[in-house]
C-alpha positions in Angstrom: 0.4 32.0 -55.4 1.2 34.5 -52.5 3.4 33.4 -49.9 0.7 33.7 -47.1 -1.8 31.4 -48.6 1.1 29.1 -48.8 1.8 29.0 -45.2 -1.5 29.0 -43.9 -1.8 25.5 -46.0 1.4 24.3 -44.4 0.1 25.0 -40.9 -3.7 23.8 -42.1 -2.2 20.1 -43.3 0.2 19.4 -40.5 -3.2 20.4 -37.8 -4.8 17.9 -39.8 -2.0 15.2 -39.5 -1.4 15.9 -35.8 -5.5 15.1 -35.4 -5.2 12.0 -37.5 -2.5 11.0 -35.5 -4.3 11.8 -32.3 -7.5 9.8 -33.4 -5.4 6.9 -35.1 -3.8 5.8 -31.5 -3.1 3.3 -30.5 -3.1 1.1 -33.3 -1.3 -1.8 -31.8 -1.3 -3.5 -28.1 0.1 -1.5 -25.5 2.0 -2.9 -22.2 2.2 -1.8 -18.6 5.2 -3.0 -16.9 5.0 -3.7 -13.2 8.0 -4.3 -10.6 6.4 -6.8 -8.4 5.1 -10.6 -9.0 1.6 -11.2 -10.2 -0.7 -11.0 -7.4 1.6 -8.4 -5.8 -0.7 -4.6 -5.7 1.0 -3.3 -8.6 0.1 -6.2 -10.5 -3.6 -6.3 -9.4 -3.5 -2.8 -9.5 -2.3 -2.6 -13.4 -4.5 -5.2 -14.3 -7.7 -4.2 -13.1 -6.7 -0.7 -15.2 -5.7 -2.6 -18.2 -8.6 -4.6 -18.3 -10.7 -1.5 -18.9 -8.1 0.6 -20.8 -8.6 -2.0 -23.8 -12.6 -1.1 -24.4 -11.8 2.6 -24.3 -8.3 2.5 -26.2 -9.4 -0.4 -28.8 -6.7 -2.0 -28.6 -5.0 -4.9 -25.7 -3.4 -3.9 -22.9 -0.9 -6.0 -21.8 0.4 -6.4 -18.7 3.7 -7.7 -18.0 5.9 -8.4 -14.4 9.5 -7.3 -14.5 10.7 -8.4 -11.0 13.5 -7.4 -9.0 16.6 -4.8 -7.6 13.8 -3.1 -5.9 12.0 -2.4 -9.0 15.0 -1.4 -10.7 14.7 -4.0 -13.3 11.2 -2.7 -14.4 12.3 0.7 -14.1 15.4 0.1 -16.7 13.4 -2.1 -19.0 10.8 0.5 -19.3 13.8 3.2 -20.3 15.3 0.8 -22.9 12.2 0.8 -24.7 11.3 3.0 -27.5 9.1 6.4 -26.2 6.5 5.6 -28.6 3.2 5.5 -26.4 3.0 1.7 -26.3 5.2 0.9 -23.6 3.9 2.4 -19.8 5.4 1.6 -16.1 3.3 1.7 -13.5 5.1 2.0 -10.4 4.2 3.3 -6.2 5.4 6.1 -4.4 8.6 4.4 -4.3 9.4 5.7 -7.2 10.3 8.8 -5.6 12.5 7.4 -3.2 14.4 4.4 -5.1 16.9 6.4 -6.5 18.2 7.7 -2.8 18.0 4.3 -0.8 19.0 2.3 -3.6 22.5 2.2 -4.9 21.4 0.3 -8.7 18.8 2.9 -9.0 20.5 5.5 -11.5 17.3 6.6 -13.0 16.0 10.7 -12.6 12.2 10.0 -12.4 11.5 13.4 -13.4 14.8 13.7 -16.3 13.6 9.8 -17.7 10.4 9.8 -17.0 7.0 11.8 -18.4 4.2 11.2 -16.1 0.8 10.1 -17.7 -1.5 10.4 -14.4 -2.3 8.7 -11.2 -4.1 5.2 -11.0 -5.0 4.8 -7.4 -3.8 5.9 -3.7 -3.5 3.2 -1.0 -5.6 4.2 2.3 -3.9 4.5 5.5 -4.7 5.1 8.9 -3.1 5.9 12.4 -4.1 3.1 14.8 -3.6 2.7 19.4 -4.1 -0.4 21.1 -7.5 0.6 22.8 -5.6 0.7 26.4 -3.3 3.7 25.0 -6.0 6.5 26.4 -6.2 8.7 23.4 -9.4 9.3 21.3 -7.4 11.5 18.8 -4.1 12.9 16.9 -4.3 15.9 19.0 -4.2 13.6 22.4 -2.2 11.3 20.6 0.7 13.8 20.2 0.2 15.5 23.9 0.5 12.0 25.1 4.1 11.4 22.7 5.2 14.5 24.1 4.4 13.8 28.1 5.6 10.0 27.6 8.2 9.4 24.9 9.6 6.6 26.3 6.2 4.7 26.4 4.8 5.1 22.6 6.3 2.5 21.0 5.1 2.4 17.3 5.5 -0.1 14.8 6.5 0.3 11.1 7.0 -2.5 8.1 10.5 -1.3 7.5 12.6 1.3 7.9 12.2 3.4 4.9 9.2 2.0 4.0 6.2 4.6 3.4 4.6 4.2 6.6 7.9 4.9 8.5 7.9 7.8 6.2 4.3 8.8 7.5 5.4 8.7 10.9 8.7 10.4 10.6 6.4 13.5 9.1 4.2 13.5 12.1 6.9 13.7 14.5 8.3 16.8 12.8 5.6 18.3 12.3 4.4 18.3 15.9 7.7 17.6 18.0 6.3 14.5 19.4 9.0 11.9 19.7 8.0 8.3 19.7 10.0 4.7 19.5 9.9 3.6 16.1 10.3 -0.2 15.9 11.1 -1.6 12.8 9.7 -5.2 11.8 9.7 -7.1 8.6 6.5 -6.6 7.2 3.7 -4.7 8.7 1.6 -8.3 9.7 4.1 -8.8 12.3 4.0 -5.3 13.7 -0.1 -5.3 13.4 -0.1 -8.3 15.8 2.2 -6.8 18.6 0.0 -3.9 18.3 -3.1 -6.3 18.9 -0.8 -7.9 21.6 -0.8 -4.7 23.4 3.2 -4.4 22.9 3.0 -1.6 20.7 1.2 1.3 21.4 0.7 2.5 17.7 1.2 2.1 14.1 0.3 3.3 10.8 -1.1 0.8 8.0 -3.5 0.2 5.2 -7.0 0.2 5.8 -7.4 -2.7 4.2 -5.8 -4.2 7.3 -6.9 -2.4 10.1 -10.4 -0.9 8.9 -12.0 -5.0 10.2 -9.9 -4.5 14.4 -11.1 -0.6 14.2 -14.5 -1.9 13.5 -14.3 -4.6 16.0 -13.0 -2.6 18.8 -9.6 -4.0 19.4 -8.0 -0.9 17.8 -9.0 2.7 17.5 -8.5 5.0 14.7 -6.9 8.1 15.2 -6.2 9.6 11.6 -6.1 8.9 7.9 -2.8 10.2 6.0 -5.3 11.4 3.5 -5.7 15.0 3.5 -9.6 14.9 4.3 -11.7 11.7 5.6 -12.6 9.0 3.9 -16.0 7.9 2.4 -15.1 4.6 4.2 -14.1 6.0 7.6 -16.1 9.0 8.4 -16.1 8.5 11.8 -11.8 8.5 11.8 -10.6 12.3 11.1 -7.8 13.4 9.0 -4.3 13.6 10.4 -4.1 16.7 8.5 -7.6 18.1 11.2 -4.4 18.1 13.8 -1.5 19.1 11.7 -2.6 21.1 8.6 -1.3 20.3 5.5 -0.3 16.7 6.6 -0.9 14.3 3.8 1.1 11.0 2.9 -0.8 8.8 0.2 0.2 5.5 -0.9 0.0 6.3 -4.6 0.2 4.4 -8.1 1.0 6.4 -10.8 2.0 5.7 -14.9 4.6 6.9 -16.3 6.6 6.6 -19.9 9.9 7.4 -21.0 10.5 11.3 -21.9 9.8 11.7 -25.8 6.7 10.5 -25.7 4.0 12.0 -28.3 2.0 14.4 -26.2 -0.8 13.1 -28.1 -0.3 9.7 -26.3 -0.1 11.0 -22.9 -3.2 13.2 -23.1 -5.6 9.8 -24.9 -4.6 7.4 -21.9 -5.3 10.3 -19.2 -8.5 11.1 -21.1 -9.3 7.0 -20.7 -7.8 5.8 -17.2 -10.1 9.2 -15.9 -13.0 7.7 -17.7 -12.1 4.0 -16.4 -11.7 5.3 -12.3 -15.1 6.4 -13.0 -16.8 3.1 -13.2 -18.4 1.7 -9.8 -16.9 -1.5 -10.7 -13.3 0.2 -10.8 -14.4 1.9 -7.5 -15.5 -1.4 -5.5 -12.3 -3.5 -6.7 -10.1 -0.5 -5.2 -12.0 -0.5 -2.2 -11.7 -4.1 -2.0 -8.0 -3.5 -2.2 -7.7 -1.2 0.7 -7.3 1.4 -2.0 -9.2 4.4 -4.0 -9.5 5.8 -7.6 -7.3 8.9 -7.8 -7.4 11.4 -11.1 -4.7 14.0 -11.8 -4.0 15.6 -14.9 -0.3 14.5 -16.2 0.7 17.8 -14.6 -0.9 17.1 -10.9 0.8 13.9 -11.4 4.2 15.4 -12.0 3.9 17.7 -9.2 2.8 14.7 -6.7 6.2 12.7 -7.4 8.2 15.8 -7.4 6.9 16.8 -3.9 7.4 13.6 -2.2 10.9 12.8 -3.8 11.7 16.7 -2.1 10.1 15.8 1.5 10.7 12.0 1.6 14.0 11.7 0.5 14.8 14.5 2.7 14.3 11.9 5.6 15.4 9.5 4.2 19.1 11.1 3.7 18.7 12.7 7.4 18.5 8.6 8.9 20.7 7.2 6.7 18.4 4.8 5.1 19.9 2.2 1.9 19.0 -1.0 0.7 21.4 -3.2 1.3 
């Protein structure tokens, strides 16, 4: 026999084998590690995606909490395991960050980790006490500018995603407003209620019912167009273009992966933020189904550990 023929067989029976592998995962349970405690939004979150992942993949999806260090210990028990396809992490936007404010936090996300897609992003929103007299961004950062001593503007922490938002904002425009730091964002929502702050950016979930009822008013989303939910409430970006700060989920595995494995649990978790039932819970949640390729995913992380941790190094802003 020829040596051509030969090869062509070679090439022919390892397509063959790479599709049989390809249709023959999974063939055991998978897991999806979380970093916070069950009920926390990652947890609800990975659950509500691994509930529908099992139909599609035929196989259990597992979900499992690994708590603490800031999500370190989830982060670390993900990389110990083998990169197989059956062990996942789903972790927030924080995932871009840890590694600068946190001093346990050895991991590269983009070196360690492969990213399979995105799950969800969390909805946020710019909100005044209704006595601040501004109707939009564009007001909102003419009146920064003429009064920076009166805008005081609450955020959960600092570091935190929303003081993040903020920071952004005030760069982009050269507004300059007080940023108050509280622990937890419930606390900063009611002195914004109280008429003691004068802004503050959070959820939807949580402001969406006081914008409704009058006793805030919605200036912006951090999305980079409006939201189905809030179509009366512009985009921050309709002030200052290109302005976009989600509160993302995203799933990741350890590098070495099969491709294979990546590309079937993309193909599915599309399929699964598809269903209206997937679609209402998020809502519910104060969040929305978001799709990416692996490679939109990638991108996502690597532009927000570029522009967040930026800040982050410029305040000075650790864990203790």
């Amino acid at each position: 026999m020829k040596p051509f023929p030969l090869i062509l067989s070679a090439l022919l029976l390892a397509g063959a084998f790479t599709n049989a592998l390809a249709q023959a995962y999974p063939t055991r349970p998978l897991k999806i590690v979380t970093p916070l405690t069950p009920g926390a939004a990652s947890d609800q979150t990975a659950r509500l995606v691994a509930d529908k992942l099992k139909d599609r993949l035929g196989q259990p999806v597992l979900v499992e909490a690994r708590v603490g260090g800031g999500g370190v210990v989830a982060v670390d028990y993900v990389l110990k395991q083998p990169a197989d396809g059956y062990t996942f992490l789903l972790h927030s936007v924080s995932m871009a960050t840890a590694p600068t404010v946190n001093p346990n936090a050895k991991y590269d996300p983009i070196r360690d980790f492969v990213a399979v897609g995105t799950v969800n992003m969390g909805l946020m929103v710019l909100s005044v006490n209704p006595e601040v007299p501004v109707k939009s961004v564009a007001e909102y950062v003419a009146y920064a500018k003429a009064n920076p001593s009166k805008v005081n503007h609450g955020v959960s922490a600092l570091g935190n995603l929303d003081h993040l938002a903020i920071e952004i904002l005030m760069r982009d425009t050269g507004m300059k407003v007080n940023v108050i730091p509280y622990k937890g964002g419930a606390s900063a929502t009611a002195d914004l209620l109280g008429g003691r702050l004068q802004s503050q950016i959070d959820s939807l979930v949580t402001m969406g019912p006081h914008i409704a009822s009058g006793k805030m008013r919605g200036l912006g989303v951090t999305a980079g167009s409006r939201l189905p939910s809030l179509p009366n409430v512009p985009s921050i970006a309709e002030t200052d273009a290109g302005f976009e700060v989600l509160a993302w989920y995203g799933l990741y595995a350890p590098t070495g992966i099969p491709r294979e494995a990546v590309t079937r649990v993309n193909a599915e978790l599309a399929e699964v933020n598809k269903l209206p039932e997937i679609i209402e819970r998020n809502r519910a949640m104060g969040y929305a189904p978001l799709t990416t390729t692996p490679e939109q995913h990638a991108a996502m992380l690597l532009k927000d550990m570029t522009r967040l941790n930026v800040i982050l190094k410029e305040l000075n802003i650790r864990m203790e």
